[in-house]
Each structure stands twice: as structure tokens, then as C-alpha cells.
ROVEXFI-324352 format. One record per residue (C-alpha): x, y, z negated; residue number from 0; chain; residue in three letters. Coordinates in steps of 0.25 Angstrom, whole numbers. Layout:
// ROVEXFI-324352
+-------+-------+-------+-----+----+-----+
|    xx |    yy |    zz |   i | ch |  aa |
+-------+-------+-------+-----+----+-----+
|     X |     Y |     Z | NUM |  A | ALA |
...
+-------+-------+-------+-----+----+-----+
// end
This chain:
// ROVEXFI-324352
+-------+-------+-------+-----+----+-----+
|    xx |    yy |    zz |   i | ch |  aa |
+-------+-------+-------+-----+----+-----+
|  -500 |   473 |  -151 |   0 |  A | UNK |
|  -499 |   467 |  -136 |   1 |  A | UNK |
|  -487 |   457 |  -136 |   2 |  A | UNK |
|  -494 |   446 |  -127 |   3 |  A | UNK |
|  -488 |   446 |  -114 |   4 |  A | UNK |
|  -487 |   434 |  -105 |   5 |  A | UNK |
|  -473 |   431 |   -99 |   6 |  A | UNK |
|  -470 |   424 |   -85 |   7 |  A | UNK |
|  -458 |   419 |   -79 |   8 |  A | UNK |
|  -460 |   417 |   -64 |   9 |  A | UNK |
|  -449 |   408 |   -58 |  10 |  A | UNK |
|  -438 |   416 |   -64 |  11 |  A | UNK |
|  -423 |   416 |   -59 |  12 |  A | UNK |
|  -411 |   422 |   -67 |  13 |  A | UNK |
|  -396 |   420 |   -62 |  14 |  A | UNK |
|  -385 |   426 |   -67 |  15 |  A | UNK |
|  -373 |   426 |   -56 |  16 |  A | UNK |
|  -375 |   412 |   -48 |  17 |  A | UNK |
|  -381 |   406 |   -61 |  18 |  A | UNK |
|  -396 |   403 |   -62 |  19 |  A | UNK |
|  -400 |   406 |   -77 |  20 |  A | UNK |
|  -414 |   404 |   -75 |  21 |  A | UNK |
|  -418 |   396 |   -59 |  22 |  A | UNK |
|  -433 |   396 |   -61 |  23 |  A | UNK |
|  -441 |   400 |   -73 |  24 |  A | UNK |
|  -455 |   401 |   -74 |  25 |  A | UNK |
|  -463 |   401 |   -89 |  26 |  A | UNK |
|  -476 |   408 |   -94 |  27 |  A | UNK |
|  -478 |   414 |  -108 |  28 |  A | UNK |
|  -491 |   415 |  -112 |  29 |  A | UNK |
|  -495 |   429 |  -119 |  30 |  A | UNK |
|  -493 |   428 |  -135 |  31 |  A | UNK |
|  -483 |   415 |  -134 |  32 |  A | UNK |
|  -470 |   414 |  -141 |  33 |  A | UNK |
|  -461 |   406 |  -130 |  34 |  A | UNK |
|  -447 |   402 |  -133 |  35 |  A | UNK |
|  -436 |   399 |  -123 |  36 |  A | UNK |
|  -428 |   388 |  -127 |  37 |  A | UNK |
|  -415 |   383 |  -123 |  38 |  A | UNK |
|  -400 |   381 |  -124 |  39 |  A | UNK |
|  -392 |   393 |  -121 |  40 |  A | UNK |
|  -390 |   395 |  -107 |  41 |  A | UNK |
|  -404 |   391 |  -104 |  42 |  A | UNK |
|  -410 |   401 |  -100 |  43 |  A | UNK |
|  -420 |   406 |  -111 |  44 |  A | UNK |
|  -412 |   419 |  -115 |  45 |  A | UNK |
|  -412 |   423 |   -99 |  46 |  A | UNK |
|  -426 |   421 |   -98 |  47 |  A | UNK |
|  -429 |   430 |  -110 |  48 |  A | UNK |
|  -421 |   440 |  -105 |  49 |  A | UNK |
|  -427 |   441 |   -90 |  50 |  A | UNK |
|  -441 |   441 |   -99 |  51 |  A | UNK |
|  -436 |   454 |  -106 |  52 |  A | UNK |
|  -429 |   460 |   -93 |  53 |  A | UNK |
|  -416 |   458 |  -101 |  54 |  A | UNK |
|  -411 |   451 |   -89 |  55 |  A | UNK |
|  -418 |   451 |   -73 |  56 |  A | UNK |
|  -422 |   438 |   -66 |  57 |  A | UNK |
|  -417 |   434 |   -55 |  58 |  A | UNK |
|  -429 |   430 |   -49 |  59 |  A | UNK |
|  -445 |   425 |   -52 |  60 |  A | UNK |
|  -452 |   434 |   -60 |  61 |  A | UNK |
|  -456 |   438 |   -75 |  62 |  A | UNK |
|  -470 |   443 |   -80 |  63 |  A | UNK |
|  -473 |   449 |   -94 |  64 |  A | UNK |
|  -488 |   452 |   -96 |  65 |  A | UNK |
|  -492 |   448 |   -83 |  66 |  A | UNK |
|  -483 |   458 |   -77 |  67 |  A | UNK |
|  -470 |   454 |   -69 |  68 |  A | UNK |
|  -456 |   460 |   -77 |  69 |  A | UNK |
|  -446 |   455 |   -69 |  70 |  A | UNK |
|  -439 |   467 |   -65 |  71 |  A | UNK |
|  -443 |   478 |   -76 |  72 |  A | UNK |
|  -433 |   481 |   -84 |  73 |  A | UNK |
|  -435 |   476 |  -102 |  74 |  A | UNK |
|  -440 |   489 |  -104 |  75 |  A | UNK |
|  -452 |   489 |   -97 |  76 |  A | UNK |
|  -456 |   474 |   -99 |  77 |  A | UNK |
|  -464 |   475 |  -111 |  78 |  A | UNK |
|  -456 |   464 |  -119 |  79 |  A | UNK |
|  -448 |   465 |  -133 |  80 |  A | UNK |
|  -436 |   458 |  -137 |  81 |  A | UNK |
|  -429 |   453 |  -150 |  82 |  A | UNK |
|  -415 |   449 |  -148 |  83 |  A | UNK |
|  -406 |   439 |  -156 |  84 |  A | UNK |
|  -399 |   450 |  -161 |  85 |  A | UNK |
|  -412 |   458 |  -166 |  86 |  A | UNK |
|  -405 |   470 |  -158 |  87 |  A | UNK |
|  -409 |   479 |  -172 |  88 |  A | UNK |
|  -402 |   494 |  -174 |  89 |  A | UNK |
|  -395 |   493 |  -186 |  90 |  A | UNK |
|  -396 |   508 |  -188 |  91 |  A | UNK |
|  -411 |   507 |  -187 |  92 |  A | UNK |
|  -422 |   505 |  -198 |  93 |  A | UNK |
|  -431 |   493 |  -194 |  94 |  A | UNK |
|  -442 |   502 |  -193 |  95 |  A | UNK |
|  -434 |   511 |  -183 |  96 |  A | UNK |
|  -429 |   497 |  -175 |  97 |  A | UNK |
|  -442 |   493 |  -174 |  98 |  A | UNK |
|  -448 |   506 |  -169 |  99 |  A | UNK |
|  -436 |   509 |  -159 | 100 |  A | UNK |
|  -442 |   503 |  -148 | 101 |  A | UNK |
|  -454 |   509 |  -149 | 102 |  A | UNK |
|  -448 |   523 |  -149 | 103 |  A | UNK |
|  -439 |   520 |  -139 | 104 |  A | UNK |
|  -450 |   516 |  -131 | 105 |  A | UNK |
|  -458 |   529 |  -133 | 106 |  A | UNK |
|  -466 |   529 |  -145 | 107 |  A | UNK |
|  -467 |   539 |  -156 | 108 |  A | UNK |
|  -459 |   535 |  -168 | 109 |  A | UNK |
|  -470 |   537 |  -176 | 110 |  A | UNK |
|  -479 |   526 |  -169 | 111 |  A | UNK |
|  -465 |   518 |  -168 | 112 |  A | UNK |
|  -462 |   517 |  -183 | 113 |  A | UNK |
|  -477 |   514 |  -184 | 114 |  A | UNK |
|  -476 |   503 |  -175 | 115 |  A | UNK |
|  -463 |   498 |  -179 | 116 |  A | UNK |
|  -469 |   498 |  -196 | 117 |  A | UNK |
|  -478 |   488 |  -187 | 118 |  A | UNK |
|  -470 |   479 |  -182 | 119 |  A | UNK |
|  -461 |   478 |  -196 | 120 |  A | UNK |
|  -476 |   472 |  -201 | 121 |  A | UNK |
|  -477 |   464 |  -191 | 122 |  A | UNK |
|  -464 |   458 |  -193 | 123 |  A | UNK |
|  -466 |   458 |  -209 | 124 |  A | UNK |
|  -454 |   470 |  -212 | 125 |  A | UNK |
|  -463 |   480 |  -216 | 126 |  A | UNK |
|  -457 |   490 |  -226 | 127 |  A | UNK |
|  -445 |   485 |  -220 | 128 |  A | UNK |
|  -444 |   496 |  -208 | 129 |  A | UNK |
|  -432 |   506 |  -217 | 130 |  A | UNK |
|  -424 |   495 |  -218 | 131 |  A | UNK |
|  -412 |   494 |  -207 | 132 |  A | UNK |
|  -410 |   482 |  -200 | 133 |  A | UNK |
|  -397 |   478 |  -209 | 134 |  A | UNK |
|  -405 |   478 |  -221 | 135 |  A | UNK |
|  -415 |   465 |  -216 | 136 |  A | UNK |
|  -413 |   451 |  -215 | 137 |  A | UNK |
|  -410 |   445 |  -202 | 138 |  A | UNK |
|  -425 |   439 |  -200 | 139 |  A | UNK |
|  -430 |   453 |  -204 | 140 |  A | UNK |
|  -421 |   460 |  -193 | 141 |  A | UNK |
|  -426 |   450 |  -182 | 142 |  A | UNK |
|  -441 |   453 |  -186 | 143 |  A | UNK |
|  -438 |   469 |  -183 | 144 |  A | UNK |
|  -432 |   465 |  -172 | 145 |  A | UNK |
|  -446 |   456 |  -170 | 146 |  A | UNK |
|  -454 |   470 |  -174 | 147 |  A | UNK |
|  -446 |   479 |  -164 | 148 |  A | UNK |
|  -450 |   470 |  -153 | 149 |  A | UNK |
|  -465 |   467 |  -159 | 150 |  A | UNK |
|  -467 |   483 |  -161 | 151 |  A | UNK |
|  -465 |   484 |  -145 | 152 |  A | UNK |
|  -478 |   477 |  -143 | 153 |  A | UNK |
|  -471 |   469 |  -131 | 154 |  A | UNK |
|  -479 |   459 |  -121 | 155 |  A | UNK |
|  -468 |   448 |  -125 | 156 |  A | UNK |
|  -458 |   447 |  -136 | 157 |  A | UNK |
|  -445 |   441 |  -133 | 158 |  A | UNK |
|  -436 |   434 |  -143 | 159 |  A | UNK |
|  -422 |   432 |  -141 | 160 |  A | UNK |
|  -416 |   422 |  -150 | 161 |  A | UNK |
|  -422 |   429 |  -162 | 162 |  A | UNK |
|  -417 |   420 |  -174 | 163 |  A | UNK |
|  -404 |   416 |  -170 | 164 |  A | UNK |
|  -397 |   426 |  -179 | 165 |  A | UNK |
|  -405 |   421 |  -192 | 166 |  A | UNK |
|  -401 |   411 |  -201 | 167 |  A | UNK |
|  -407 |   397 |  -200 | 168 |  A | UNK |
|  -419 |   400 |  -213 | 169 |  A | UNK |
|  -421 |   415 |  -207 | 170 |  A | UNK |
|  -424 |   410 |  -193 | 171 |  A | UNK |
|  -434 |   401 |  -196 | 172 |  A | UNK |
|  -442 |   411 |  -204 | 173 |  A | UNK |
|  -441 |   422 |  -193 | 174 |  A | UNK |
|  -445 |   412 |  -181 | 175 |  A | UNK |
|  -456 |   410 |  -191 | 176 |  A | UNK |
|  -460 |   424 |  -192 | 177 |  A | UNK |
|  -458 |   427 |  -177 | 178 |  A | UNK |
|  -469 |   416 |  -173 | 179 |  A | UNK |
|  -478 |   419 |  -183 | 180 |  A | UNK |
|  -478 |   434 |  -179 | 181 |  A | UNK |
|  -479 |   430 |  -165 | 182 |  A | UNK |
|  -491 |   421 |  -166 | 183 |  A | UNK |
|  -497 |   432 |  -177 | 184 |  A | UNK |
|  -496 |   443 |  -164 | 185 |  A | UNK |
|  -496 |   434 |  -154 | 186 |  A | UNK |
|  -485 |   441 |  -145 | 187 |  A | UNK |
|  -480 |   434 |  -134 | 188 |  A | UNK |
|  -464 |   429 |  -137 | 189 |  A | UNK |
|  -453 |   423 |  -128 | 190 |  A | UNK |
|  -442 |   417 |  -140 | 191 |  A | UNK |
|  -428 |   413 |  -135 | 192 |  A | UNK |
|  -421 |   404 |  -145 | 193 |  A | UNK |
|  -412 |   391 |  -144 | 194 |  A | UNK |
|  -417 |   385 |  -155 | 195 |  A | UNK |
|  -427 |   375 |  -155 | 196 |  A | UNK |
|  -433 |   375 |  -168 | 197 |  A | UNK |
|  -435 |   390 |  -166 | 198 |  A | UNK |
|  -442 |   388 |  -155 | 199 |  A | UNK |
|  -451 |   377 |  -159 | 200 |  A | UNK |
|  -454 |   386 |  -170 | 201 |  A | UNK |
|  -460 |   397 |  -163 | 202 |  A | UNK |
|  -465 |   395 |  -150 | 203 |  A | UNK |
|  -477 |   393 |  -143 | 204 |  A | UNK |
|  -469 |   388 |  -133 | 205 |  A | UNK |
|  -454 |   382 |  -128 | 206 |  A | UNK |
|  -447 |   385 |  -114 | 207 |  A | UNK |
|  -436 |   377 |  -116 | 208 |  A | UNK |
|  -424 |   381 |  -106 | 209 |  A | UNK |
|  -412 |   372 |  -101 | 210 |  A | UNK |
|  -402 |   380 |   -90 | 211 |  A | UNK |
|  -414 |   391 |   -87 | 212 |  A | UNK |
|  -426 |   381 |   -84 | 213 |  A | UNK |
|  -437 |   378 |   -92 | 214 |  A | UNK |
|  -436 |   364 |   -98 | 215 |  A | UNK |
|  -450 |   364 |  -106 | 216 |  A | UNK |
|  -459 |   372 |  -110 | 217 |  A | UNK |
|  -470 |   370 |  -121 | 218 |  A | UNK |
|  -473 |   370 |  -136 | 219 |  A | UNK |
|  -464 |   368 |  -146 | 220 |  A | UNK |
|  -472 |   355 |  -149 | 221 |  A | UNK |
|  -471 |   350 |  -134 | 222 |  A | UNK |
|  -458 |   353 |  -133 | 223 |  A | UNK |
|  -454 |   344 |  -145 | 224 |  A | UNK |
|  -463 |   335 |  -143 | 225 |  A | UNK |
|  -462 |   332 |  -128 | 226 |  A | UNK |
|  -449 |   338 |  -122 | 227 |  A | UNK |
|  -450 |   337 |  -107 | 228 |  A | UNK |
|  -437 |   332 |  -108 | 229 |  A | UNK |
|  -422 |   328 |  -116 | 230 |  A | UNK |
|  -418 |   341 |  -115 | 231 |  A | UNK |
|  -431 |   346 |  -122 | 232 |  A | UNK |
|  -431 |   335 |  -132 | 233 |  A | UNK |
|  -415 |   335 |  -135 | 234 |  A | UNK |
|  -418 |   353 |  -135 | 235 |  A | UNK |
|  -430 |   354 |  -143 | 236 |  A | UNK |
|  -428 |   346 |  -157 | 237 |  A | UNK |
|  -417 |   339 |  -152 | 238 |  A | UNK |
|  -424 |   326 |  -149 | 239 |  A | UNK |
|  -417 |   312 |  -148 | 240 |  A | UNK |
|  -417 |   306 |  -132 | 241 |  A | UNK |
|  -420 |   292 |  -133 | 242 |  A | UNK |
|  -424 |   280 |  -121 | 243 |  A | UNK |
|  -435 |   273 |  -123 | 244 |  A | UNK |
|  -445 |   264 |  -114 | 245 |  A | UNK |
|  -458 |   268 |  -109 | 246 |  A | UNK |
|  -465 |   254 |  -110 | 247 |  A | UNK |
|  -480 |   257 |  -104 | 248 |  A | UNK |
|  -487 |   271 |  -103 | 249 |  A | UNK |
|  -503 |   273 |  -105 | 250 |  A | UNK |
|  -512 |   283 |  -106 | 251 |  A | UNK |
|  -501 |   293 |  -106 | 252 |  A | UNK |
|  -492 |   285 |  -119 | 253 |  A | UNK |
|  -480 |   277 |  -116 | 254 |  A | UNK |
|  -477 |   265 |  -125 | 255 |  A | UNK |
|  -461 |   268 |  -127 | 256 |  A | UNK |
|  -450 |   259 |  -133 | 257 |  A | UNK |
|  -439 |   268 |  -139 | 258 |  A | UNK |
|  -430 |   261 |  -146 | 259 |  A | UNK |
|  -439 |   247 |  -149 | 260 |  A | UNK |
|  -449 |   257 |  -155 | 261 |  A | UNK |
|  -462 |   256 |  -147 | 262 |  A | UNK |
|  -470 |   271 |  -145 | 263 |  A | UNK |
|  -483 |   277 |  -140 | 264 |  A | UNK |
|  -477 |   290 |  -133 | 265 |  A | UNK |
|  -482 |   300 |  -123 | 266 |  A | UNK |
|  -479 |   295 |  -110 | 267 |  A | UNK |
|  -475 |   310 |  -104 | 268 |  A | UNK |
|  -475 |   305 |   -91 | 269 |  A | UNK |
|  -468 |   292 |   -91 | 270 |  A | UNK |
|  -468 |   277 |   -89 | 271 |  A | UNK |
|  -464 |   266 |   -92 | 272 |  A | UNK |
|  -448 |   263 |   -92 | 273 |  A | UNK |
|  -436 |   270 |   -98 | 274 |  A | UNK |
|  -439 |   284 |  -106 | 275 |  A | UNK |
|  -432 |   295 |  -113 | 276 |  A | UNK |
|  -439 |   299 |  -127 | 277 |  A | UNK |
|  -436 |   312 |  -135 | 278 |  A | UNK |
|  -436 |   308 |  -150 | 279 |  A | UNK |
|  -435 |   319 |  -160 | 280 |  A | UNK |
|  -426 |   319 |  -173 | 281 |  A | UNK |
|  -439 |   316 |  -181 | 282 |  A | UNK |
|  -444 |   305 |  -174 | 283 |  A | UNK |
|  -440 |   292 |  -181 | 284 |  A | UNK |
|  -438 |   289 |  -196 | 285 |  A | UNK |
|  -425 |   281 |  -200 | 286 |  A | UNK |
|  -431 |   268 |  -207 | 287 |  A | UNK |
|  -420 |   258 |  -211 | 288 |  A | UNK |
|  -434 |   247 |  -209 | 289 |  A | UNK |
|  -446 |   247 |  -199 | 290 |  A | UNK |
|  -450 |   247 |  -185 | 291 |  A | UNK |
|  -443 |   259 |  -177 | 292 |  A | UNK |
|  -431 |   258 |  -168 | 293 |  A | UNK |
|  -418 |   254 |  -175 | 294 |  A | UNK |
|  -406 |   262 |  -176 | 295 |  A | UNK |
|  -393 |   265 |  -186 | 296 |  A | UNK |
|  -390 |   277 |  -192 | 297 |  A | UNK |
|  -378 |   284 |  -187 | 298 |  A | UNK |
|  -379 |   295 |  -195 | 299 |  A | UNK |
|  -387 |   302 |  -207 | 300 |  A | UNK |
|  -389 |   315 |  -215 | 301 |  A | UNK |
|  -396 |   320 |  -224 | 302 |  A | UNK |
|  -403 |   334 |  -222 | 303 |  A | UNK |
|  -411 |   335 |  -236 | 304 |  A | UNK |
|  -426 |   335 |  -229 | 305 |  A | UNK |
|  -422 |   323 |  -217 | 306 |  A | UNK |
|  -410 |   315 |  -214 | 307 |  A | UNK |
|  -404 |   315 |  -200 | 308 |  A | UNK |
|  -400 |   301 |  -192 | 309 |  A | UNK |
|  -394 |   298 |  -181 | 310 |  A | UNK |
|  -398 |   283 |  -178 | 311 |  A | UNK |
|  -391 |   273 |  -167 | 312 |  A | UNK |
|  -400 |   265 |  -159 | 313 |  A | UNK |
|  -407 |   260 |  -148 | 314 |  A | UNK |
|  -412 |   274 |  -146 | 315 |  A | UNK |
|  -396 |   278 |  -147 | 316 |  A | UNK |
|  -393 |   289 |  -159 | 317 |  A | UNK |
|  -404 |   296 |  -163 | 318 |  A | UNK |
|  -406 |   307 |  -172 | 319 |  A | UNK |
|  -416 |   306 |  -181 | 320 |  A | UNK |
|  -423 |   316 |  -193 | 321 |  A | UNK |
|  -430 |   309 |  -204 | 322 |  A | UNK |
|  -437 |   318 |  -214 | 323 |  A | UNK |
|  -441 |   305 |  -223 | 324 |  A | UNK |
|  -427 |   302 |  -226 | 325 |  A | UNK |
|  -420 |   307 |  -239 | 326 |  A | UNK |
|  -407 |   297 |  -238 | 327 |  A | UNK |
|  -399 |   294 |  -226 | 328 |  A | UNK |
|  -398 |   283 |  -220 | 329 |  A | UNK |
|  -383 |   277 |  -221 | 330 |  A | UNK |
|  -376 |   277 |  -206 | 331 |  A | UNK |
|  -376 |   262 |  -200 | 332 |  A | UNK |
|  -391 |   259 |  -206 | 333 |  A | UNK |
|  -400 |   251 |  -199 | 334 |  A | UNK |
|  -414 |   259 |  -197 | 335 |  A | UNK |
|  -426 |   261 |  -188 | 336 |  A | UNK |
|  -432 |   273 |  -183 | 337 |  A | UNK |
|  -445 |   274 |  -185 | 338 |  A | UNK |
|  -451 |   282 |  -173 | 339 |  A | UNK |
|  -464 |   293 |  -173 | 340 |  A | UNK |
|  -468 |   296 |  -161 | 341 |  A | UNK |
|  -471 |   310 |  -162 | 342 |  A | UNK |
|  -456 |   313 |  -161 | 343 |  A | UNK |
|  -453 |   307 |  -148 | 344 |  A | UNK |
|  -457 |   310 |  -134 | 345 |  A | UNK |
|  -455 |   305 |  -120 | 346 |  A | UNK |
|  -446 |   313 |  -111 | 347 |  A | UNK |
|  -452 |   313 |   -98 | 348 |  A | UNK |
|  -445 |   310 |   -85 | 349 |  A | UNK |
|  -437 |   317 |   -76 | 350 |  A | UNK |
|  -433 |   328 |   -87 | 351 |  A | UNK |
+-------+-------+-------+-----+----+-----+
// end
């Protein structure tokens, strides 16, 4: 199977009437990355999936697939497969027939399609499952035929439009799960849209986040948690606290930063001394009632069985805090300290 074709967007422009959906979009996918576009609604990444797939046409730039520029060729003859939200199966059909349809439709022989198609139902792990109707399988079993219909196809990319938001919370988890490992064991090239970030972080090589059709960041799941490029990355990705802090000195690339009263060796990210703006993530900070730390209130707590949830009042303002070592809350009005770990928090560079 040859699914490994490199995508390029070259300043690409799509309006709809007098609004600009998308004013300036470049991005590079390297062949046999899973890239996930990221967003809010309304920012962009559905459109941008749908130019890829010829779904909709640019108004402007250009779009490669495999080195070849697609920009005007209609869906059909751009070599790309999609799975939509809906999984868009025929409920009249057997698996093995949906599976196969393309193929035939495209051409083939219907004896090399079922052959095929019995292929990709292995791929996907439904084998012996190809007589059933779609009505007859669970709703992650029905998303990987959908999965093994697009597969079968042998596209150069694989597109995936929301592919988990009609499963339950257990069910998506286990299918995301599935849809990585199978992409990492083929080693296809994928563009994923979702709105959820844990989806996301879960199986990408790498993130674009969107905000209002520009590209806000792009990087690993690791980078983008660990060093947004901004609060909208923080606040989006994980959900981080915004706290000020002071930049006291900056060397060898480290910034010595006071957040809070709590002194901390930090990667600088570009900046110097003086006011600072810090992402700090829910998992950050342990609530100690005695220690060294930054010292707060608690304006709220709840038990969650494996962690208890805070919000703490302080010099930091009310902060949201997770802490998995905790198996009592806290009452609200008790006097703690927050003991701080590094790893969680980040300095947001200027200007963004």
C-alpha cells in the first residue's frame, strides 16, 4: 500500500461572500504524519480540510498532494479518502459490500474488490465480520469500516473529519487508540480535524492550532503543552492557568522568576527582566496546608475519586489546581501553600 503523500498549502485564501475564512495559509505535512487541525469552531480547520479534499475551492494560493499541485481538480481525481463524522455508511449494504463500493465504483472487478475489501476488514480487525450490516455493529466497529473503506483505496493522504464525536466518552478513547496505532503500523499519511484537545494530544505527530483561520502554533503535542506560543495556546491546549510573575535576571538562556513569592529557574523563551506572563497548568502545584510555596485560600474543592480539584485565592488571583496526592478536600477558607514543580509552567513569550 502506498498511502504516503506529502501535503502543501501555499499561501492559501478562502472567502465566502466579503468574509475572509482563511487570509493566508501556508503549512507542510510530511509523507506518513498524522497532523491534526485544532481549533474552536469557526476557525478555520473544517474549511481547510475541505479545500484539501476539493470539497470546497480556494480562493487563492495553491495546494499540492504528492508533489503535484490539486488546487483546481475536482475530489475525484485527487488521490485522497475521507471519513466523515457521520461515517456516511449504506445501511442496505453488508460491510464487506460498503467497504468494496468504492473500489467497484472506481472500476475494479468485484471479485479483486471483495478481495481487497476482506483486506482491509483485517486491517482494521473485523475480519469474519464482512456479512454483518452496518446496524448490526457497535458504533466504534461502524467507524473502523468506515476507516477500512478509505484504507482499501490506497489514497496518498487520509482525511478525518471529526471521527469520534458520535462515540461515547470510553468508546472514543479506544478508537483514537486504534486509529493511531494503525496509522503508525502503515505509516500513512493523515490530516485529523477535531476540537478536542486531549484527542488531539492523543494522536498526533503534530498540532496546527487555528484561531479565526490563522495558524496560531504549530508543533508536537509536547511542545504545545509544554511551551505555548501564547495564552490562547495555553488557556486552549490543557487549559492552563495565566499568572504574572517577575522576570528577576536571565542567563545562559534561564530566567530566575518570582511568581507569587515562590523563586524559579525557568526557560527564559526570549525574555528579560521585568513583568512576565506564565502559563501554569492544573497539575502544576500541590495544596500543602504547611511549607515553602505561594500561599493562597481555598475557594473551593471537590472530590473526583483519583484527584481533588481546587480553586485557590492568592497572589497568583484564583487558580485552578489538580492534586492527584490528595484523597480529602480541603475545607473552603483554609490557609494553604502551593507547592510549585517547574515542569508545569512556562513562559509566555512577548508580543503574543
Amino acid at each position: 500500500m502506498r498511502y504516503k503523500g506529502a501535503v502543501e498549502f501555499r499561501n492559501v485564501v478562502k472567502k465566502f461572500g466579503q468574509f475572509t475564512a482563511i487570509p493566508d495559509l501556508s503549512l507542510s505535512i510530511e509523507p506518513g504524519e498524522l497532523v491534526t487541525l485544532l481549533g474552536p469552531s469557526g476557525c478555520g480547520k473544517t474549511t481547510t480540510l475541505r479545500m484539501l479534499a476539493g470539497l470546497e475551492g480556494p480562493t487563492g494560493g495553491q495546494i499540492l498532494i504528492g508533489g503535484q499541485e490539486v488546487t483546481r481538480l475536482p475530489a475525484d481525481r485527487r488521490d485522497v479518502s475521507m471519513v466523515f463524522q457521520s461515517y456516511a455508511l449504506f445501511p442496505h449494504m453488508t460491510v464487506a459490500q460498503n467497504v468494496a463500493y468504492g473500489l467497484e465504483s472506481g472500476g475494479m472487478k468485484p471479485a479483486e474488490a471483495r478481495e481487497r475489501a476482506a483486506e482491509g476488514l483485517v486491517l482494521v480487525g473485523l475480519e469474519g465480520l464482512g456479512a454483518r450490516l452496518p446496524a448490526e455493529l457497535s458504533g466504534g466497529q461502524q467507524q473502523r469500516v468506515a476507516v477500512a473503506r478509505a484504507l482499501v483505496l490506497e489514497p496518498q493522504v487520509l482525511l478525518l473529519d471529526e471521527p469520534l464525536s458520535n462515540l461515547d466518552a470510553r468508546l472514543r478513547r479506544r478508537v483514537r487508540t486504534e486509529i493511531r496505532e494503525l496509522q503508525q503500523r502503515l505509516g500513512f499519511t493523515a490530516v485529523y480535524v477535531t476540537h478536542d484537545q486531549e484527542e488531539a494530544l492523543a494522536v498526533s505527530d503534530r498540532i496546527v492550532v487555528m484561531k479565526n483561520g490563522v495558524v496560531a502554533q504549530v508543533g508536537s503535542p509536547r511542545e504545545l503543552y509544554e511551551a505555548p506560543a501564547s495564552e490562547f495556546i495555553a488557556d486552549f491546549i490543557g487549559e492552563a492557568n495565566v499568572v504574572g510573575g517577575e522576570v528577576l535576571s536571565v542567563e545562559g538562556g534561564i530566567a530566575r522568576v518570582d511568581l507569587g513569592g515562590a523563586i524559579l529557574a525557568l526557560p527564559a523563551r526570549g525574555l528579560r527582566e521585568g513583568p512576565a506572563r506564565l502559563a501554569m497548568r492544573s497539575n502544576a502545584a500541590r495544596v500543602r496546608t504547611a511549607g515553602a510555596g505561594v500561599p493562597g485560600r481555598v475557594a473551593s474543592s471537590a472530590y473526583l475519586g483519583d484527584h481533588v480539584e481546587y480553586e485557590i485565592d492568592g497572589p497568583l488571583g484564583r487558580v485552578f489546581v489538580v492534586d492527584d496526592e490528595s484523597d480529602t478536600p480541603l475545607p473552603v477558607g483554609t490557609e494553604v501553600v502551593l507547592d510549585l514543580r517547574p515542569r508545569g509552567l512556562a513562559l509566555i513569550p512577548e508580543g503574543v
